[in-house]
KOLBA-73179 format. One record per residue (C-alpha): y, x, z. Coordinates in nm, 4 decimals. Layout:
<recs>
+----------+----------+----------+
:       py :       px :       pz :
+----------+----------+----------+
:        Y :        X :        Z :
...
+----------+----------+----------+
</recs>
This chain:
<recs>
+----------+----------+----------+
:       py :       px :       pz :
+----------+----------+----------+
:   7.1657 :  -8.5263 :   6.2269 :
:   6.9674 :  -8.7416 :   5.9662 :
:   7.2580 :  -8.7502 :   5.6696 :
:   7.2346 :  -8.4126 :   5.6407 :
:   6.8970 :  -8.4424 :   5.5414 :
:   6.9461 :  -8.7820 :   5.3760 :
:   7.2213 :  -8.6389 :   5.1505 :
:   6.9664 :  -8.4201 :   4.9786 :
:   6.7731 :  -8.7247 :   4.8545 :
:   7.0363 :  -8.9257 :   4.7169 :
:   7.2616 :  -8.8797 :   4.4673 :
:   7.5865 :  -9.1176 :   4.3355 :
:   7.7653 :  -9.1211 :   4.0109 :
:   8.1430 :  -9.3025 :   4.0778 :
:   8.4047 :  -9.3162 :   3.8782 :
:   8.6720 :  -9.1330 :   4.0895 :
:   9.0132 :  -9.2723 :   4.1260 :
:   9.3319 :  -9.0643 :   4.2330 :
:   9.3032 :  -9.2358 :   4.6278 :
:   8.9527 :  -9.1647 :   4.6127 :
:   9.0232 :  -8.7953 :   4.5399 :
:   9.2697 :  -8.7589 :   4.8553 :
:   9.0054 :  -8.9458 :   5.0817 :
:   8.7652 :  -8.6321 :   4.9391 :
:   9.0548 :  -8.3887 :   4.9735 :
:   9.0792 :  -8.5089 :   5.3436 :
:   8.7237 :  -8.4924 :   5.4365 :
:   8.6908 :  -8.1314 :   5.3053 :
:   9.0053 :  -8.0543 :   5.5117 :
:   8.8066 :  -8.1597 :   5.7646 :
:   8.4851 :  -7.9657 :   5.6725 :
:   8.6306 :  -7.6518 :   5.5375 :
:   8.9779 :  -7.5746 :   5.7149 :
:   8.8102 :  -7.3638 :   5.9807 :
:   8.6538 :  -7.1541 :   5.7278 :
:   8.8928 :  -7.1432 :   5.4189 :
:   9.2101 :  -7.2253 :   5.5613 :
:   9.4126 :  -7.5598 :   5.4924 :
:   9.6439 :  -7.3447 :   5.3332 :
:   9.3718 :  -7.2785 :   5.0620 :
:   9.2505 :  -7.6133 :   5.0529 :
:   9.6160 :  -7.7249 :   4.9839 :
:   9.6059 :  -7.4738 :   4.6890 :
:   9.2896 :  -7.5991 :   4.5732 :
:   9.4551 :  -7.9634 :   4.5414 :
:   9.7098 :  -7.8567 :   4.3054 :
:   9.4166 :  -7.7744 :   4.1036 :
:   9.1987 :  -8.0933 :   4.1349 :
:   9.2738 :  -8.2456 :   3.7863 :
:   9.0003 :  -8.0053 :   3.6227 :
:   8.7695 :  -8.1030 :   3.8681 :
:   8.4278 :  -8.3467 :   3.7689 :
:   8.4077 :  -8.4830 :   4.1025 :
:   8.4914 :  -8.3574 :   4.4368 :
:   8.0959 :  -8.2563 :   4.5297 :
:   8.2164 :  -8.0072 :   4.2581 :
:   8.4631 :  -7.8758 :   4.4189 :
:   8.2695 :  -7.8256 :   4.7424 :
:   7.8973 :  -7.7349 :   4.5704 :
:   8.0376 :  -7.4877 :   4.3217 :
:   8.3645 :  -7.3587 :   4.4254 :
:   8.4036 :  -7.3906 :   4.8275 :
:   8.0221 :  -7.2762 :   4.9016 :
:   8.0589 :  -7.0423 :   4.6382 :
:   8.3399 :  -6.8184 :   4.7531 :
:   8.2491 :  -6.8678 :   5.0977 :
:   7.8845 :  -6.7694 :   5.0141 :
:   8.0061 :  -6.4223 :   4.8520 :
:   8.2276 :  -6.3560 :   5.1162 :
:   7.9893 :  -6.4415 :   5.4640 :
:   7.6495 :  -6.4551 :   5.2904 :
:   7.3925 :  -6.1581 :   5.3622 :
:   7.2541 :  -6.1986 :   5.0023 :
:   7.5718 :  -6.0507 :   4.8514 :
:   7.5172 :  -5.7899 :   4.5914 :
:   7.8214 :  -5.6311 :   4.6096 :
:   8.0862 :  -5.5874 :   4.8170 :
:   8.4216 :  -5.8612 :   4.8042 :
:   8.6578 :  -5.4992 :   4.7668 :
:   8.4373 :  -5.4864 :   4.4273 :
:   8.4910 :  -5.8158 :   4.2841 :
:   8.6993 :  -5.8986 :   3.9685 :
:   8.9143 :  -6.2434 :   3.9086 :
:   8.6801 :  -6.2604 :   3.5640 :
:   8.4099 :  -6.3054 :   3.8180 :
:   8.4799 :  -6.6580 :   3.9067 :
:   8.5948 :  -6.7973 :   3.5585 :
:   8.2405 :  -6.8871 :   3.4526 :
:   8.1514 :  -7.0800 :   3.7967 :
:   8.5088 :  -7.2485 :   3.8175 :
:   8.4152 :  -7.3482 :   3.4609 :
:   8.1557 :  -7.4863 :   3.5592 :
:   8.3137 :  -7.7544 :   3.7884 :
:   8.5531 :  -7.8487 :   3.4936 :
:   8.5806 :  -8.2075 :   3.3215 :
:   8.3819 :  -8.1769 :   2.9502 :
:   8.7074 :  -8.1922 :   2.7299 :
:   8.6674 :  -8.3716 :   2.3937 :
:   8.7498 :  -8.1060 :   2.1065 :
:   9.1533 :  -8.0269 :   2.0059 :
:   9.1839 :  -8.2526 :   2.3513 :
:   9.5546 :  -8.1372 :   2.4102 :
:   9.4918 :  -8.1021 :   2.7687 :
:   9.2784 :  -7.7872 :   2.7014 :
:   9.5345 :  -7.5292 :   2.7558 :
:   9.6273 :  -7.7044 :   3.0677 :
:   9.2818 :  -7.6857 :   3.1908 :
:   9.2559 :  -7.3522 :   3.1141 :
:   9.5468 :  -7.2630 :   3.3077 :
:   9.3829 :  -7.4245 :   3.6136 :
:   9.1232 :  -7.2163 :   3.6007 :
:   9.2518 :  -6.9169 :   3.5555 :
:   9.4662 :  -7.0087 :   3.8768 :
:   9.1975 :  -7.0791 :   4.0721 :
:   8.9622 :  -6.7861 :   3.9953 :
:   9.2442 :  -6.6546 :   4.1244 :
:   9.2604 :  -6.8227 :   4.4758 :
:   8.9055 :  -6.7354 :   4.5007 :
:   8.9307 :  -6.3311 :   4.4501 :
:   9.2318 :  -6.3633 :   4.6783 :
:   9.0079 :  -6.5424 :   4.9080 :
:   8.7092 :  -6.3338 :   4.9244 :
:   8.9862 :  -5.9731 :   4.9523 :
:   9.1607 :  -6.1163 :   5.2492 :
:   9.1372 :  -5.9874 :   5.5816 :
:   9.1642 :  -6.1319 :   5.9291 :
:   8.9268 :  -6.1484 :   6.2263 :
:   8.7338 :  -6.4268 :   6.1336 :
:   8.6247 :  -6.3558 :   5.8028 :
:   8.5368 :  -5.9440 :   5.9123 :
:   8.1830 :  -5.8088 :   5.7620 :
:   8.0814 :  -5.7680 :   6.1463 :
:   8.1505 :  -6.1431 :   6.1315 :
:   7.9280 :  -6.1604 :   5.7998 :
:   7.6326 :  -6.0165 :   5.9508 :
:   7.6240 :  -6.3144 :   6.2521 :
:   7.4284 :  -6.5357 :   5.9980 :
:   7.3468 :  -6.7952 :   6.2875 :
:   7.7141 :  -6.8375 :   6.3745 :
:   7.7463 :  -7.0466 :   6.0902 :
:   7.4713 :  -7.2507 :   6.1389 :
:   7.5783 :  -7.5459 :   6.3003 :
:   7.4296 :  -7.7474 :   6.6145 :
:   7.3197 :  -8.0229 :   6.3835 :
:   7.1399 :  -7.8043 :   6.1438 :
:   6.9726 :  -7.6107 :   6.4277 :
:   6.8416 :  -7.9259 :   6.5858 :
:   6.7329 :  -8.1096 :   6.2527 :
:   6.5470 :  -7.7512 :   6.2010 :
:   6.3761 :  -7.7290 :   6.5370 :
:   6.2729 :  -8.0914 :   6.5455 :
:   6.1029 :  -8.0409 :   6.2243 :
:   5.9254 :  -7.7463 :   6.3385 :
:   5.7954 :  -7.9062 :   6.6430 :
:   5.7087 :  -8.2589 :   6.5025 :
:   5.5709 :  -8.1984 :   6.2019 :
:   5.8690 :  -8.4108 :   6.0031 :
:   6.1958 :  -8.5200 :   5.9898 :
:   6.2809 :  -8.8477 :   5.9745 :
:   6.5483 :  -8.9885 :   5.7037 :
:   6.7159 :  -9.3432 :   5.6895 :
:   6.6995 :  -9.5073 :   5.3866 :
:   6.6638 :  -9.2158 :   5.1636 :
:   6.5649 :  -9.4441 :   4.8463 :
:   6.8505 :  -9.7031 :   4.9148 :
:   6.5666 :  -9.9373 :   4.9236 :
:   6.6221 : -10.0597 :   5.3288 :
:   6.2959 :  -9.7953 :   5.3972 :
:   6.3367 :  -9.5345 :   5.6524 :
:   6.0337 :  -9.2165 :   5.5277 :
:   5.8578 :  -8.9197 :   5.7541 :
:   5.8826 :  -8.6093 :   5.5106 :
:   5.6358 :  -8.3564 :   5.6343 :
:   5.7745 :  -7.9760 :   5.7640 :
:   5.5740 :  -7.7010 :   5.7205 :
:   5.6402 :  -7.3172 :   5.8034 :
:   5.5836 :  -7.3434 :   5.4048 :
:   5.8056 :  -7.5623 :   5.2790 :
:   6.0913 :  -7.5297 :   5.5367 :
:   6.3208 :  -7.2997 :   5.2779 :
:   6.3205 :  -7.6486 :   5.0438 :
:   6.3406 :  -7.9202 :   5.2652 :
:   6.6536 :  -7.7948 :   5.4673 :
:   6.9434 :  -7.8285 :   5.2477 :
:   7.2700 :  -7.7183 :   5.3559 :
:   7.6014 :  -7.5058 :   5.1998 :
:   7.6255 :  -7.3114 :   5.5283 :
:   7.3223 :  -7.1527 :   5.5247 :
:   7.0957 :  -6.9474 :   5.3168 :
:   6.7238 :  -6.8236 :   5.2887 :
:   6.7970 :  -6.5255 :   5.5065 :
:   7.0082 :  -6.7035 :   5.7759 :
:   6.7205 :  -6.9204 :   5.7891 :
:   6.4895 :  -6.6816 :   5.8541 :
:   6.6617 :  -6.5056 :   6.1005 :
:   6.6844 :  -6.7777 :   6.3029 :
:   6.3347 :  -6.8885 :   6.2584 :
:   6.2987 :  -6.5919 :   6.4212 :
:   6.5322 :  -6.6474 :   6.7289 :
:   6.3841 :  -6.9801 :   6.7407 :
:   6.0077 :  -6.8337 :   6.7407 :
:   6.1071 :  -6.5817 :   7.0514 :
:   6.3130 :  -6.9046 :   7.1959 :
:   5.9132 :  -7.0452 :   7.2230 :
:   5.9331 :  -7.2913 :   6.9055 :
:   5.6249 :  -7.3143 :   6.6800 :
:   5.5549 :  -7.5099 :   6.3871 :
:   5.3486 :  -7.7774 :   6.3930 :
:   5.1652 :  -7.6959 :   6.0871 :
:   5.1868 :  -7.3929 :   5.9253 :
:   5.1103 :  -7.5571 :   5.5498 :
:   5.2237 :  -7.8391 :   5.3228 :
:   4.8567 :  -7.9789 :   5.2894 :
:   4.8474 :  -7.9827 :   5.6947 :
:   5.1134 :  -8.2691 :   5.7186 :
:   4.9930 :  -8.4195 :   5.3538 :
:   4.7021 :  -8.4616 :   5.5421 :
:   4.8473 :  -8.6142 :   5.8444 :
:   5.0034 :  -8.8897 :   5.6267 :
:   5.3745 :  -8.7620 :   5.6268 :
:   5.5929 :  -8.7954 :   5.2611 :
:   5.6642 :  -8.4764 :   5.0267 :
:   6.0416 :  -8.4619 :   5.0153 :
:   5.9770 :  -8.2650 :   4.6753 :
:   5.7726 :  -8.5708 :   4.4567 :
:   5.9757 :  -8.6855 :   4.1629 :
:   6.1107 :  -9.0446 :   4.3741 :
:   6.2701 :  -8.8598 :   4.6098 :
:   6.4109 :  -8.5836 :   4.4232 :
:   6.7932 :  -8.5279 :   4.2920 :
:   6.7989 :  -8.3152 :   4.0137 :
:   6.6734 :  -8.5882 :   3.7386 :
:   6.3071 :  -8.3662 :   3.6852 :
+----------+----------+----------+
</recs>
């Protein structure tokens, strides 16, 4: 329950080997196959060259697709979508090519192929992937994410192991007001959330304080200050 949490505090840079990739290609099997198919994951693998790193391929490809297909944010529908459409986030994931690197073309070809998998994606039909299946926002909202959520709300905090790599275990305050930030996860979006803050709030769950400066107060960490924080700012 606390790594999903923890993973938002801490990030790695590794050099990524070829066995390293295939240990990542089998976790996201494990992650992703009931939602994008091992079929498409397969596909995906012939493709993994281009990639940066596999968080990449999971960050700004898997939740990506899967986000436009299932998420009630969508603009548009996934009948509307063209292939062009993913080019500039597939892109995105790509290794930074030296210039005249003869590899370019090959790149390109990549990701052309898998902007492709991902409109194919998003079109396809079958029963689990139905808009009526779209609009259950809390069915893909796991257990784990549901309890991290609801013990934040009723404690005050959620604890997080180590988030520093420094041997320190740190309280980060919850608030009604900073609940959209602290949870972190590619499943879920500001909408699902609040719908089931919702459920949870008829279910009988409050929050423990309602604002940040209620648990600054009570002594708890801000999971936002610069030492704790991801992005490099």
């Amino acid at each position: 329950m606390e790594q999903v949490i923890a993973a938002r505090f801490k990030t790695l840079r590794l050099t990524i080997d070829e066995s390293s990739w295939q240990s990542a290609f089998d976790y996201l099997h494990e992650k992703w196959d009931d939602r994008l198919g091992k079929d498409f994951i397969d596909k995906v693998w012939d493709h993994h060259v281009i990639f940066k790193s596999p968080r990449d391929v999971e960050r700004k490809y898997f939740e990506e697709i899967w986000g436009i297909k299932n998420g009630d944010d969508a603009m548009f529908d996934a009948e509307d979508l063209d292939v062009e459409d993913y080019l500039e986030d597939v892109v995105e994931c790509m290794k930074q090519l030296p210039e005249n690197d003869p590899r370019t073309a090959e790149f390109d070809k990549h990701a052309e192929k898998l902007a492709q998998l991902a409109y194919e994606w998003v079109n396809s039909t079958g029963e689990e992937k139905t808009k009526k299946k779209r609009s259950k926002g809390k069915d893909m909202i796991s257990d784990e994410l549901r309890n991290i959520i609801t013990n934040g709300m009723s404690q005050g905090y959620l604890h997080v192991k180590d988030p520093m790599g420094d041997g320190k275990d740190v309280d980060f305050g919850v608030s009604r007001e900073n609940i959209f930030t602290i949870v972190s996860d590619g499943t879920i979006n500001r909408e699902q959330l609040n719908r089931l803050l919702n459920e949870l709030e008829k279910e009988g769950y409050t929050f423990k304080y309602e604002t940040d400066q209620e648990w600054k107060d009570a002594g708890y960490a801000d999971a936002s200050a610069p030492e704790y924080r991801t992005d490099g700012e």
